[in-house]
Each structure stands twice: as C-alpha cells, then as structure tokens.
N, C-alpha and C positions, 0 to 999 in steps of 0.2 A: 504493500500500500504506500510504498515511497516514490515518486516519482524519480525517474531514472535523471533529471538535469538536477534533482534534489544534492546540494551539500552537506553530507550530517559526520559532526567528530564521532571518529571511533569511541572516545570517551563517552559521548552523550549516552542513557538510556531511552529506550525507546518501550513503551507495554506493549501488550498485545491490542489491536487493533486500531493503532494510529494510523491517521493518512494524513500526507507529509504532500503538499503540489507544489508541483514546478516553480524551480526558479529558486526556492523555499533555502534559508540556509539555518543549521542546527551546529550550534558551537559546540566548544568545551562545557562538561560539568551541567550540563541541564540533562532534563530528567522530565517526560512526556507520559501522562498517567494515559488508562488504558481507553479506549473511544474518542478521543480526542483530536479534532479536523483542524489540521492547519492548512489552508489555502497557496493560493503561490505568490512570490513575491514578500514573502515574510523574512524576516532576518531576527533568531532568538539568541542571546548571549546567555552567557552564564556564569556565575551560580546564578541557575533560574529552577524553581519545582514548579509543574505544572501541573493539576492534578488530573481528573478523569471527566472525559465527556464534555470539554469545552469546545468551542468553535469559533477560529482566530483567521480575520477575513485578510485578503489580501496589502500588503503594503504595509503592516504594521513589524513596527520594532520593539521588541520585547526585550527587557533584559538589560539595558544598553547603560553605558557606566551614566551616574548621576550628574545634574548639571550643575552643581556648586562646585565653586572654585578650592572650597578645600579639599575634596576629591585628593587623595595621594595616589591614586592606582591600589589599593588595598585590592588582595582579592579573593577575601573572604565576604563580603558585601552581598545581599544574595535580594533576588525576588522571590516569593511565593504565593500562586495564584491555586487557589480550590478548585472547586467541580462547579462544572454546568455554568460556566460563565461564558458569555457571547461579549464579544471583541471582534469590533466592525473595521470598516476599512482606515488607514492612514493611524489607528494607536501608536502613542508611545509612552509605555510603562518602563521607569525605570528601577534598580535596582539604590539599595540604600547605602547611607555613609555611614565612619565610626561614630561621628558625632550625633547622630539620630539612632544609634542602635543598631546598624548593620542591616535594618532588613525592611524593604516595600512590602506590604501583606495584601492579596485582595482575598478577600472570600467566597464564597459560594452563591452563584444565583445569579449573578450582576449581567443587568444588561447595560453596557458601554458600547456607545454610538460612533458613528465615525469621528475622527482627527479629536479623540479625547485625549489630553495629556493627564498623567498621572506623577508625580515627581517622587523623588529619594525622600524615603523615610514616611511617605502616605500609608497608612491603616484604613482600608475600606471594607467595612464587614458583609454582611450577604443583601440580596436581593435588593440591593439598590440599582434606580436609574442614574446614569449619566446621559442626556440625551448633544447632539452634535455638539462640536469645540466645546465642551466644559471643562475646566483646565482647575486641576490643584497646584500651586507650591509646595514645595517641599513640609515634612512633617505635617500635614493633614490629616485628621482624623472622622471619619465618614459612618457613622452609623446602620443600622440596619433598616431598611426601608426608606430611604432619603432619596428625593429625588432632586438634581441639579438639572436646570431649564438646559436650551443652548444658549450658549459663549458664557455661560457662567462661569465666571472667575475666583475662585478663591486664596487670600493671602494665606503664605505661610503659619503654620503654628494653629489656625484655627479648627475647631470642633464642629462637626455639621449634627445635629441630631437626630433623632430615631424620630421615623415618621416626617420629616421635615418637608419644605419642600421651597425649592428660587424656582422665580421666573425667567423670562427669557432675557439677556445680558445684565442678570447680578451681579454685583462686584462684593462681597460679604471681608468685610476686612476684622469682623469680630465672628465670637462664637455664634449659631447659631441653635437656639433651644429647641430640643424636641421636641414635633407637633405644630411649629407655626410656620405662615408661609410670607417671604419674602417675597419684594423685589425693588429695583431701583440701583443705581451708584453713586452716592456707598449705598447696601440694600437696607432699608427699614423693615419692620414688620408689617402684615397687609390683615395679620388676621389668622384664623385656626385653618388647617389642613383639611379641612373636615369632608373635600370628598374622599381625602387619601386614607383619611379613619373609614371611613364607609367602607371602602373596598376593602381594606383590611381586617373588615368585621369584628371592629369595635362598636360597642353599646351605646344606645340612643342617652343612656343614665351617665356612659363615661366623656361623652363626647359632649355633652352640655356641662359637667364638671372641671374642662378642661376649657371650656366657652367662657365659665365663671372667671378660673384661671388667669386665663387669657385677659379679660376686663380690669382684672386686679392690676396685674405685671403689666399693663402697654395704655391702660387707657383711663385712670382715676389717678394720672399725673403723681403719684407716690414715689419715694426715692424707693431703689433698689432693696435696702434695707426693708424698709416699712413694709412696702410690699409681700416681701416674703415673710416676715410677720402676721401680716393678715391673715397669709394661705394656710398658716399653721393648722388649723381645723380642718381644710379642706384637704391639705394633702396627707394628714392621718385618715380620712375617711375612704383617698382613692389612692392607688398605687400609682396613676397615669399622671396625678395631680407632683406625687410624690418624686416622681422619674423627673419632673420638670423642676421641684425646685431645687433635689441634689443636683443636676446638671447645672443650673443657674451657679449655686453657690459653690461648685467646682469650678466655673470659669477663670482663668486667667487672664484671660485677655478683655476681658468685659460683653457682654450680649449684645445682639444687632438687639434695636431699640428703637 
C-alpha cells in the first residue's frame, strides 16, 4: 500500500494497513499506526507518532523542526498525533522545543481544515474543529470540543476552552473560557455557545445555568473578582458552572472579556 515514487526511512515504522501516495516522503524515527491514509505530496519528519486510522491530505508537512529561534537542533523534540484525526490539504504541525516541554500533542477526533498551522509546544485535545487558516502560536493549549472559525489567530501561551467557540478572523490574545463564543480583533465575548451545547447534548437545566453564568462574568459590569464570588452558589450547584470558574481562576494570562 506504499506507492512505489513513495520515500520512506528504513528506520521509520510502518503498521499494518497504511497507504502511503505518491510523491509522499516518510523520515527518520516516525512511527505510522495501523489504517492510516497518507495522500501524496506529504512530507512527515521525525520524532513524529502517528496513531491509527487518521487521514493526512495532500501537501501537508508534518513533523517539521519548530519555528522559534531558540530551536538548537535538539533531536529529541517529538510530535504526537492520536487516532481518527482528519488533516486537510497544505497543514503544518510542528514538533516541540526544550523550553515548552519537548512535545506538540494532538488528540483524537480532530477535524483540521486546510492551511491550518499548529506551532511547537501546542496541546490540542480530541474532537475539536479547526476550520480553514486557523493558526496557533507556539504553547497553545486547545480543549476538547472547541471550535476555531477560519483565519483565526491565536497568541502564544493562550488557553482555548472546552466547548468554546471564535468566529470567523478572531485574533484571541487572552484565555478563552469554556463554553463562550467569540469574535472580533482582539476577540471579545459575543455570548454562550449554546448551539454547540445543543449538539453536544447538554441539558436544557445546564445550558440556562451556564446562560446565568455567563450574565454574571461579561455583563453586570463586576470586577473579575466579584464576579466569581457571586457564582459561588451556582457553581456548587453545577459542575458546567464549576468547569468555568476553575478555568477563569487558573488563567494566567487574563480572559477574552
């Protein structure tokens, strides 16, 4: 299932039932789980793990050294992608520095759209969208369920949360909180996700507690403090409520707002 113009290092591993097209080049030290379509015209570096059943479209570069300037050539720096992830045409994900931990992570599930950049040291967890040019900086952290519009831009170091979701050309230069939805540059908040709770079959009970939520934190003008004081009640009553304000008060870098 390798095409015969295919390049692939002796070293790499390969599972049972990869298909590998034309053109397609497979380095040193990566590692191809089993069902997994790589198209032609791909180029994967390594250390990269790939896991099982993913499908990696043509023109994308995988693997490829990080683009920070303190970059030494280290070459223990690795990427690793899970299962069932879709990776469209022109990606590039790349592999992590020392100084972020050595390792790019994506998870399981992700649908990533064409000319998505991913940068050194990103943590993207499962079933998230990226949909066209949405681009991380380096050390991003992407929750499960979050979805980024196209050309959404995210700075360095920030948090995207669970259930979130930007519109189409965000620029998010702070955290943003699980369950609400941006957009704008710099992005603001616009309001609760709530077709995204819908589909995800959250309750009609949880999705007005997190509506409350929401009224508290972005729109009865309260400091940040006060705020999350209010919620106290609410978010011992809900775990959804409770997600949001340990997220809030783990921010470092401050919440889009």
């Amino acid at each position: 299932m390798i095409d015969a113009s295919a390049i692939v290092d002796p070293s790499a591993r390969i599972a049972e039932g990869v298909q590998i097209g034309p053109y397609t080049i497979i380095g040193a030290d990566v590692d191809v789980g089993k069902g997994t379509w790589i198209g032609p015209h791909v180029i994967i570096q390594g250390p990269t793990r790939i896991g099982a059943d993913n499908k990696i479209f043509q023109f994308c570069s995988i693997g490829g050294d990080p683009q920070d300037k303190k970059y030494g050539g280290e070459p223990w720096t690795t990427l690793e992608i899970g299962d069932r992830n879709l990776i469209r045409e022109y990606c590039t994900l790349n592999r992590g520095t020392v100084q972020g931990g050595g390792q790019t992570k994506v998870g399981n599930d992700n649908w990533i759209m064409a000319y998505v950049h991913i940068a050194h040291d990103c943590h993207v967890g499962n079933h998230a969208v990226f949909a066209n040019n949405a681009t991380l900086a380096g050390h991003v952290i992407v929750e499960d369920y979050a979805i980024l519009g196209g050309f959404t831009g995210v700075h360095q170091f920030c948090r995207i949360g669970a259930h979130s979701f930007s519109a189409i050309t965000s620029v998010v230069v702070k955290d943003l909180p699980p369950f609400m939805m941006v957009s704008g540059n710099t992005a603001k908040a616009r309001g609760l996700n709530r077709e995204g709770l819908k589909r995800n079959g959250f309750s009609t009970e949880t999705i007005n507690n997190l509506r409350r939520a929401y009224q508290v934190l972005y729109r009865q003008k309260l400091t940040l403090a006060k705020a999350l004081g209010e919620l106290k009640d609410l978010s011992e009553a809900c775990p959804e409520v409770d997600q949001l304000v340990q997220f809030v008060r783990q921010s470092k870098r401050g919440i889009v707002r």
